[in-house]
C-alpha positions as CSV (number, residue, x, y, z in Angstrom):
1,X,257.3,-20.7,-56.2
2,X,254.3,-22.7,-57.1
3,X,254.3,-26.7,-56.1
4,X,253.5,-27.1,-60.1
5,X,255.0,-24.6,-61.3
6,X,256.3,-26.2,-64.6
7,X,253.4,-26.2,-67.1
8,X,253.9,-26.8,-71.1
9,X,252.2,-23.3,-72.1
10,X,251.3,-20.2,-69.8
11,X,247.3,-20.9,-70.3
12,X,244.0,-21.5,-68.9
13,X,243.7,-25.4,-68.7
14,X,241.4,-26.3,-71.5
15,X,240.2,-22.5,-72.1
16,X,241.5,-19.0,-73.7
17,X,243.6,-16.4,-72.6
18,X,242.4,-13.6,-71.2
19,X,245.1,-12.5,-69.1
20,X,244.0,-14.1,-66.0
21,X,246.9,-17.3,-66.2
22,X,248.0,-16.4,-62.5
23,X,243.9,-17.3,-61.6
24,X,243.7,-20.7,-63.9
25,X,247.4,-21.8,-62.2
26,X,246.5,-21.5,-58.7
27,X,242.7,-23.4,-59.6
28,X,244.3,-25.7,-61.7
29,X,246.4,-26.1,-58.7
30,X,243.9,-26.5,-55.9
31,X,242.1,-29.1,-58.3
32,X,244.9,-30.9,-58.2
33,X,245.0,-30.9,-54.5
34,X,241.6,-32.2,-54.6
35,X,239.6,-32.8,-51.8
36,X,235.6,-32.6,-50.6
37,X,233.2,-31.0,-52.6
38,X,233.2,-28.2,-50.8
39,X,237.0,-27.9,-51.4
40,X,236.1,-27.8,-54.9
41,X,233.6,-24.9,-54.8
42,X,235.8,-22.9,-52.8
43,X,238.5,-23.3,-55.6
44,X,236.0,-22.1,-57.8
45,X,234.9,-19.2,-55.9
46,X,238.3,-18.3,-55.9
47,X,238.7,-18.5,-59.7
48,X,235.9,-16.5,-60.2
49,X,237.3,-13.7,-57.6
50,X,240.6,-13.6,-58.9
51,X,239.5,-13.3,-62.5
52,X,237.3,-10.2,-61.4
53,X,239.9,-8.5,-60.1
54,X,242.0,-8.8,-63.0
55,X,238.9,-6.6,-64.8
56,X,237.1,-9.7,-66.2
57,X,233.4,-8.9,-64.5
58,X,232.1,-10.6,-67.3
59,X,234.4,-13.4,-68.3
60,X,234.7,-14.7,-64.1
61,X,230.7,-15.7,-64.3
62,X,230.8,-17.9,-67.2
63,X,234.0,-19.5,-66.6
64,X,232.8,-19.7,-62.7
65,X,229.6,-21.5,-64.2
66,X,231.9,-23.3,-66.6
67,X,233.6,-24.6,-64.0
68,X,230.9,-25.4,-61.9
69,X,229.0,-27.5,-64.2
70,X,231.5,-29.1,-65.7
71,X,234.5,-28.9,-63.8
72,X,233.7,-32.4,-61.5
73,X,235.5,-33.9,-65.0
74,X,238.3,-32.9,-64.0
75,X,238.7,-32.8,-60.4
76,X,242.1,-34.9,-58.6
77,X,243.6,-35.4,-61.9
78,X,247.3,-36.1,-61.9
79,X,249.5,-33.9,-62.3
80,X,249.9,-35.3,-66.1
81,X,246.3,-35.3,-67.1
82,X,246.4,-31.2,-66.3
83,X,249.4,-30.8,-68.6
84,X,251.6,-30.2,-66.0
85,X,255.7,-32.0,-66.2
């Protein structure tokens, strides 16, 4: 079982559904984890490679881009700024 495992709503933090929550938890997790910048890409890579293999070829570039550009906002939150108990 997941370290955060307890979120308020099965979603994509701060982005629809699109059947892919198992690929937002687990980047919603490494940002948490935080780390180098590189850490951070790789987190995002990931994203974008789970997402495609749940069928979203289109949907994993712009949230991978998304993400990219504007994901340093969120990077080593807390646990509480991600919406997580």
């Amino acid at each position: 079982m997941s370290l955060f495992h307890t979120i308020k709503a099965g979603r994509c933090t701060m982005a629809p559904e699109l059947n892919v929550t198992p690929c937002c938890l687990a980047h919603d997790e490494a940002y948490l984890k935080g780390g180098s910048a590189a850490d951070r890409k790789a987190a995002d890579i990931a994203l974008r490679t789970c997402m495609r293999s749940k069928g979203q070829k289109v949907a994993c570039w712009i949230y991978y881009f998304a993400v990219r550009i504007f994901g340093w906002v969120g990077w080593n939150w807390t646990k509480e700024e991600m919406g997580y108990e």
